[in-house]
C-alpha angles and dihedrals in degrees: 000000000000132000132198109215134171123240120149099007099291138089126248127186105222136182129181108284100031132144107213135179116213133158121293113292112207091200103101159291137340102275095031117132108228126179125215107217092188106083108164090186148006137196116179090170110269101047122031103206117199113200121226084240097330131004116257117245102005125112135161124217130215146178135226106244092170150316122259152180124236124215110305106253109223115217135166144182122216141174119195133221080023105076091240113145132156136157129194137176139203131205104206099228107221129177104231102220123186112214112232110178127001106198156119 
């Protein structure tokens, strides 16, 4: 059984025991259940149900394991002939969930 649901703007395909990394949920601690109400799509497995846009009745229900940082990102402006150099760089921050129960 897998699921497709929405969070950040973005779309994760999730099954029960997954570790997954989304964007940072503000919603709580490390430990704390969340559910996630925006399933796209469903497959348990008979019936695949697509949702117009979400599919009535289903959630799936996760846990924080952690926060964590994704790969730093280099960047770096230039123009050129003025002596004018700088880098930078960015760590996406991300909330690792493990999906526990995907279900009505």
């Amino acid at each position: 059984m897998y699921a497709i649901i929405k969070t950040g703007g973005k779309q994760y395909r999730v099954a029960e025991g997954d570790e997954v990394d989304i964007e940072l949920l503000n919603r709580g601690e490390v430990g704390t259940a969340i559910a996630f109400e925006e399933v796209l799509f469903v497959n348990d497995g008979a019936t695949p149900q697509v949702g117009q846009p979400f599919v009535a009745g289903w959630a799936v229900h996760a846990e924080i394991v952690a926060e964590t940082a994704g790969k730093k990102v280099v960047s770096m402006k230039y123009k050129r002939r003025k002596n004018q150099r700088r880098k930078f760089g960015h760590r996406q921050h991300y909330s690792r969930v493990k999906i526990t129960r995907i279900g009505q």
